[in-house]
C-alpha positions in Angstrom: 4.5 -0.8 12.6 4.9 0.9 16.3 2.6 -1.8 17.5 5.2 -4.4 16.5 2.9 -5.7 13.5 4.9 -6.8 10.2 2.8 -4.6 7.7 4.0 -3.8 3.5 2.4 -3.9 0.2 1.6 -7.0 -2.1 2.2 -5.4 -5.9 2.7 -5.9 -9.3 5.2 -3.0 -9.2 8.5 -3.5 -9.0 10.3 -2.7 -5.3 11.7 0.5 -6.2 8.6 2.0 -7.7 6.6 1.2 -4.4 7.6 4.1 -2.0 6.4 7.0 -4.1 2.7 5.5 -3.2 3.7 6.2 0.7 4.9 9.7 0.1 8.5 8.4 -0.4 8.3 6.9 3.2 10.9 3.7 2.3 10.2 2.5 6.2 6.6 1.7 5.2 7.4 -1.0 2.1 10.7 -2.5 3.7 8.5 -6.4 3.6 7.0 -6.5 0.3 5.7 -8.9 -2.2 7.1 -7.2 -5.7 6.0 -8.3 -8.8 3.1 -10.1 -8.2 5.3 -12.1 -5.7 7.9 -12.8 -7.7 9.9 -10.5 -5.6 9.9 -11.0 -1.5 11.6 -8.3 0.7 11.6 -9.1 3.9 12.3 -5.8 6.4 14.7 -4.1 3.2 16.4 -7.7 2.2 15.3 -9.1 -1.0 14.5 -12.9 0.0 13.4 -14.4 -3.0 13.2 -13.4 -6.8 11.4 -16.0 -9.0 12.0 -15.8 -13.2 9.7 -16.5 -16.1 11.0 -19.2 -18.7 11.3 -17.0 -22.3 9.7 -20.4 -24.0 6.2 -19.9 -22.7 6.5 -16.3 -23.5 7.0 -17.2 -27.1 4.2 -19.3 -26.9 2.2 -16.4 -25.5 3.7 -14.0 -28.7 2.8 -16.7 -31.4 -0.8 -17.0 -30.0 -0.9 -12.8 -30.0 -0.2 -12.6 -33.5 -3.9 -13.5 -34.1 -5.0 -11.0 -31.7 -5.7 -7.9 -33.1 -4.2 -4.4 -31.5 -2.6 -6.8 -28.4 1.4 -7.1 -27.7 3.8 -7.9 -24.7 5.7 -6.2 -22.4 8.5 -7.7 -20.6 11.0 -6.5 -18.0 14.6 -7.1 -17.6 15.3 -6.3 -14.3 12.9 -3.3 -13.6 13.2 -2.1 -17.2 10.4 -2.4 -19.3 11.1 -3.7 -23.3 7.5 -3.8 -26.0 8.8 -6.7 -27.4 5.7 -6.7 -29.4 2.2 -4.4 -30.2 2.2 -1.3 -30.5 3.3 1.7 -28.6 0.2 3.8 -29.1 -2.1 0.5 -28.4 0.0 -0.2 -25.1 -0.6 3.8 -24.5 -4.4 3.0 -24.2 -4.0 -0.3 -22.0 -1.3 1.2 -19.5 -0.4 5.0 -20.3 2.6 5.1 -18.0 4.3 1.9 -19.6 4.3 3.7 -22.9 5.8 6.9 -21.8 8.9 4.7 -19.9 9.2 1.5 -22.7 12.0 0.6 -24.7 11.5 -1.1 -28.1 13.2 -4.4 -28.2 13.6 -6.7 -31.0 14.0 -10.0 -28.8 12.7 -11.5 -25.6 15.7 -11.2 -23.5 17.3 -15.1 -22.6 17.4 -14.8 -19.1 16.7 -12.7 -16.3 13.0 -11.7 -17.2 11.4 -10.9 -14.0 7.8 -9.6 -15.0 5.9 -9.3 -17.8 2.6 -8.5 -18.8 -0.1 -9.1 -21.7 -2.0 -6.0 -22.8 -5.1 -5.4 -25.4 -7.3 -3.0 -26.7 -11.2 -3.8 -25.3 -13.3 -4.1 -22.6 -12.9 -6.1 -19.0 -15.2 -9.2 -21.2 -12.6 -9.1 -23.9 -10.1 -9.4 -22.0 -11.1 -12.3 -19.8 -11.8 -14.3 -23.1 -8.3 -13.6 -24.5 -6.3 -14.4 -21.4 -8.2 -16.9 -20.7 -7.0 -18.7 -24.0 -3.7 -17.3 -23.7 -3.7 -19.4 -19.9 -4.6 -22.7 -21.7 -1.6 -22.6 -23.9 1.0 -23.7 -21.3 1.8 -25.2 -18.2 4.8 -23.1 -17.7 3.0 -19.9 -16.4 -0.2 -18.6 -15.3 -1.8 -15.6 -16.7 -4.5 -13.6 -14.7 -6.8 -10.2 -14.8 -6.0 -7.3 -12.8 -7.7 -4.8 -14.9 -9.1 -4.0 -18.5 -6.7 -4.8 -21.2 -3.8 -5.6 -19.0 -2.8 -9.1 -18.1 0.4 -10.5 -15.3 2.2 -13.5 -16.4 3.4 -15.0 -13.5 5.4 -19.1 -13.1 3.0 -21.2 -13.2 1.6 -22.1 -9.1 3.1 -19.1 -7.8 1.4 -16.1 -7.2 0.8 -13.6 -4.6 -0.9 -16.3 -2.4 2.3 -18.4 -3.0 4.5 -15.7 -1.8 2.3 -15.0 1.2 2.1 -18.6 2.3 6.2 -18.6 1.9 7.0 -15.4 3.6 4.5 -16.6 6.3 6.6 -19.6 6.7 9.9 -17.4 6.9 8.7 -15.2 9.7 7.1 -17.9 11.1 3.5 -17.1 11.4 0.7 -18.6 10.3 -1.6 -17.1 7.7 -4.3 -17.4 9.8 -2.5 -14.2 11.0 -2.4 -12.5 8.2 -4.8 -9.7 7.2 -4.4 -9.2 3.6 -6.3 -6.7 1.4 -6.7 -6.2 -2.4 -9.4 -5.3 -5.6 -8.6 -7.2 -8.2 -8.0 -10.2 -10.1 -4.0 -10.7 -9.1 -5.5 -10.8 -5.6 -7.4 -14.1 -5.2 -5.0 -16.1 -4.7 -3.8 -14.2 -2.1 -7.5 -14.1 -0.8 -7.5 -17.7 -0.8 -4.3 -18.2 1.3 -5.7 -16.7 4.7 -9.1 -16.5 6.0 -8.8 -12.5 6.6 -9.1 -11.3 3.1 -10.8 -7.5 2.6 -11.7 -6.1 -0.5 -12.2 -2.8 -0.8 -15.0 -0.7 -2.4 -14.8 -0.5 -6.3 -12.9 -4.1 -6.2 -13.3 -6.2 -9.8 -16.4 -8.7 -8.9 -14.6 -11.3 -8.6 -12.4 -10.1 -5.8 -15.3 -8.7 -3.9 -17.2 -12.2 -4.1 -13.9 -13.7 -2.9 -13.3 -11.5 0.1 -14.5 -12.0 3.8 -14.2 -8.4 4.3 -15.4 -5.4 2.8 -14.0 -2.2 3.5 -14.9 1.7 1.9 -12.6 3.4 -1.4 -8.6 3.6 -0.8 -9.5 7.5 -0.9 -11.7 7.5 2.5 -8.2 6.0 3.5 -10.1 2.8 4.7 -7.1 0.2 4.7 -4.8 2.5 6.5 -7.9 3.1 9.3 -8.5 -0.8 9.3 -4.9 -1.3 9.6 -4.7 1.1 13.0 -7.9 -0.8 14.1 -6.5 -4.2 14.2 -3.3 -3.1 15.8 -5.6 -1.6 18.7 -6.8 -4.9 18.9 -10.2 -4.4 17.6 -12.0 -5.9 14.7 -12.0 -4.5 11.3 -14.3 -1.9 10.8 -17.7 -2.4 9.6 -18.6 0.9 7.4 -16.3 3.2 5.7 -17.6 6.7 6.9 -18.8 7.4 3.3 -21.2 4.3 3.6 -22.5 5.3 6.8 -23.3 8.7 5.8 -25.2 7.3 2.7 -27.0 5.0 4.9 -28.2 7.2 7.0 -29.5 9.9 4.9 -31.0 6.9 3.3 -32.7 6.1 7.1 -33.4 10.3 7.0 -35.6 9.6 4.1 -37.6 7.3 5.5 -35.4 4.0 4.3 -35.1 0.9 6.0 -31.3 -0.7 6.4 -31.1 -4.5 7.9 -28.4 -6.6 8.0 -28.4 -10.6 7.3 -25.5 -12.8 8.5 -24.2 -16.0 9.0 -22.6 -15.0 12.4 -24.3 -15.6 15.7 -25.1 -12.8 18.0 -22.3 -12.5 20.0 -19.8 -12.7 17.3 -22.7 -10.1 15.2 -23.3 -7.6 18.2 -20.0 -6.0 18.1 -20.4 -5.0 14.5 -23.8 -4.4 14.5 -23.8 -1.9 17.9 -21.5 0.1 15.3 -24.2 0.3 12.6 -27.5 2.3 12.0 -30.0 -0.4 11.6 -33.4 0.6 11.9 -35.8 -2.5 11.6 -34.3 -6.1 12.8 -31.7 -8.1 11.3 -31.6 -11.5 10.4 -28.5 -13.5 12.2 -27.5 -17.0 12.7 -28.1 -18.1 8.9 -31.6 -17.2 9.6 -31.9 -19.4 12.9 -32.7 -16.0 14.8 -33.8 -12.1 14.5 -32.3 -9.9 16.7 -33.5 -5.7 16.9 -30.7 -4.1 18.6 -33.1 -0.8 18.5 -35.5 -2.9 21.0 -33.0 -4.9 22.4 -35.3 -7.9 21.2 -34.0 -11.6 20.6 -36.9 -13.5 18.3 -35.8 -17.2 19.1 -36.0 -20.0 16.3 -39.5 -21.9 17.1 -41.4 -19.5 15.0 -39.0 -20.3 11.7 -38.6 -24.1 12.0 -40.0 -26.1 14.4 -37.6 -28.7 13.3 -34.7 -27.1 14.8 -35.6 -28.4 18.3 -35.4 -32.2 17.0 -32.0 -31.1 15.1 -30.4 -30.0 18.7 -31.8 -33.5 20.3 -30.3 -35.5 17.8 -26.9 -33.8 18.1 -27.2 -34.3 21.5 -28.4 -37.9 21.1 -24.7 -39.3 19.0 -22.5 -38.2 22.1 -21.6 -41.2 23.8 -20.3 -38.7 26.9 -21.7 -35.6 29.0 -22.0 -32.6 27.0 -22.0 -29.2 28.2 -21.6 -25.7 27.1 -20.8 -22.2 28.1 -23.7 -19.9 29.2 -24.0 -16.3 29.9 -25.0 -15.5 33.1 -28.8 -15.1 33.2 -28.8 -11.1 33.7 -30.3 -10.4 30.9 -33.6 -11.4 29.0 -31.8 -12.7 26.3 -29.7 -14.6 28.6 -32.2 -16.0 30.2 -33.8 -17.3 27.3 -31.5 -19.2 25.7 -30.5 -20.4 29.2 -34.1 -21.6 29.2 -34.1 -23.1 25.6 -31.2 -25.7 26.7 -32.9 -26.8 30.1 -35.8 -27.9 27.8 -33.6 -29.8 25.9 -31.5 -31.5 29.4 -29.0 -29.4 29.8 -29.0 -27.9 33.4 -27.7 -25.0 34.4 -24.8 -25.3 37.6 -26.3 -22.4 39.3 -24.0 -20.3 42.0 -20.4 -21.2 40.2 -19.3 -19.0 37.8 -15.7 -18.6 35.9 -13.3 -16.0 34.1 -13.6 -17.2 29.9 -10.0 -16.1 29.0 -9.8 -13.3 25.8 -9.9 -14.8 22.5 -7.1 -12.3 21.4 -4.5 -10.4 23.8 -5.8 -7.3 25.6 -9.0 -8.7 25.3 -11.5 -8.3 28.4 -12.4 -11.5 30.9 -16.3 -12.5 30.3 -18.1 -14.2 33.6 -19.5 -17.5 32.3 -21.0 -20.4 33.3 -21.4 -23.9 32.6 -24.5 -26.2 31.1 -24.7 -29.7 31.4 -26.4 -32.5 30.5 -26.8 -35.7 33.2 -23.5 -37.5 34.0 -21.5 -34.3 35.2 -21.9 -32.8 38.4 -21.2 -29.4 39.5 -19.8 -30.0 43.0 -17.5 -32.4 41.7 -16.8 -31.6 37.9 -16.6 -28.2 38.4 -12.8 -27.7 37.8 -12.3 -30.3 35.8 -14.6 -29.5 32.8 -13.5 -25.4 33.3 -9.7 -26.0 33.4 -10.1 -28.4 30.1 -12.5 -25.6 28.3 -9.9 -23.1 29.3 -6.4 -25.3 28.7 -8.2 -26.9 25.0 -10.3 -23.9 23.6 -8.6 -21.1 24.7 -5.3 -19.5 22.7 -2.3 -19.3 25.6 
């Protein structure tokens, strides 16, 4: 928050109940999505309150009837009413709801602002009932968070909803946004910016969903990846619990390895961070890299095709094409400077250029430029760097 970044929690609690997870700090949930996002508080303002239409919950209570030791809870304003089940079966599903309940005869007419499903069974058991609960109606949307417990929630709006409209109020993008989360009343959120991090012990399905993954909320991982990003770094790529594991594992005489769809450059500034000890497997495959060796294994010995594959992209350009290059101080460099001059491209030796930081505070990298035939360096020079810079580059 010192760094000027808008952080709070996305919850199915209610507003008021958030703070006593921060120690009682209030200042740290002031912007919050409540409720599943059916509450918005933007910097101690609630913004938005959505309401769920008593109809569909009928619906939802005749189809319940069938389902042995199951019930709903509903809230009327942040008061929870069993409007049907059982208190001892609800005591099972979500213990603190049952101590803090009222018994309610009637689903109240208006003015219901969450409410939630719960069963006796297993995580399997669960899926299959809400799942058939969902189909019911096209009022509201039911999904998983844990075992036995179930968030109803208007139909289309969910956390993701309320992220994409609170993104639009403050006017960012959600490109921008960093959101994390561990179970099923997160994907939708997941899905609504590319920077999604589950953390360790997520439900599968949020951990399949996730770009990120992070160690337990008791190494205090999201609070550490939360002070990395407002440095201006990357989030982290091992919890300190993992690392340890991996390398007693390494200790014992175990092998750890990495395979990712990310190039090196983009890899390298994880991977310096991690304790590989044999190579790891970049690019998709299209490379092997051993950071121990500093060791770059190029892509003719997995597919000779992938030399005709860079010919025929270059083939459909009607134009010059050209690219960015390190400069050739390294071996590394040097070869993949090499594997584009067998391909055309020629490198504009003796002029080199300041690439701009991809994110503020970032550092300047020397570059220079590769070209094929129809550009030429004494005279193209500024030209193709000022539109690289001006079109690729965030001002």
């Amino acid at each position: 928050m010192d760094a000027g970044i808008l952080v709070g929690p996305a919850s199915g609690r209610f507003f008021s109940w958030i703070p006593s997870f921060f120690g009682g700090d209030e200042a740290c949930c002031q912007t919050a999505l409540a409720t599943n996002g059916m509450q918005v508080y933007l910097e101690g303002r609630k913004v938005l309150q959505m309401e769920l239409p008593p109809a569909a919950l009928r619906t939802i209570m005749g189809a319940l009837q069938d389902v042995p030791r199951s019930g709903l809870l509903v809230f009327e304003g942040a008061r929870p009413l069993l409007v049907q089940g059982s208190r001892d079966d609800l005591a099972i599903a979500f213990p603190s709801y049952a101590k803090t309940c009222e018994d309610a005869d009637a689903l109240p007419e208006a003015g219901i602002t969450k409410a939630n499903v719960f069963l006796v069974g297993d995580l399997e058991r669960t899926r299959e009932v809400v799942g058939a609960l969902d189909a019911l109606t096209d009022e509201v949307d039911l999904d998983v968070p844990q075992p036995m417990f179930s968030n109803v929630v208007p139909a289309g709006w969910n956390k993701g909803a309320a992220l994409r409209w609170l993104c639009e109020r403050v006017g960012v993008a959600p490109e921008e946004t960093v959101v994390f989360g561990d179970a099923g009343n997160d994907l939708q959120m997941f899905a609504a910016t590319p920077n999604s991090v589950a953390v360790a012990n997520a439900l599968p399905e949020a951990r399949d969903a996730a770009r990120y993954h992070i160690g337990p909320v008791e190494d205090d991982a999201v609070p550490a990846t939360i002070e990395a990003l407002a440095r201006g770094e990357d989030i982290p790529p091992m919890s300190a619990r993992n690392r340890e594991a991996v390398e007693y594992f390494i200790q014992n005489g175990g092998y750890f390895s990495i395979s990712t769809g990310r190039a090196l450059p983009a890899f390298a500034r994880y991977a310096k961070d991690l304790p590989c000890n044999v190579p790891c497997v970049i690019a998709n495959g299209a490379a092997i890299y051993d950071f121990n060796k500093d060791c770059y294994v190029e892509t003719a010995f997995l597919d000779a095709d992938i030399y005709d594959h860079v010919d025929a992209l270059l083939a459909r350009f009607d134009k010059p094409a050209c690219l960015e290059a390190e400069l050739p101080e390294t071996e590394l460099a040097a070869r993949r400077i090499g594997f584009y001059e067998r391909h055309g491209l020629r490198l504009w030796r003796g002029r080199e250029y300041m690439q701009p930081p991809y994110r503020p505070g970032g550092e300047h990298v020397r570059l220079m430029i590769m070209a094929t035939d129809g550009l030429d360096a004494e005279r193209d020079f500024d030209r193709v760097v000022g539109g690289i810079i001006s079109r690729v580059y965030p001002k």
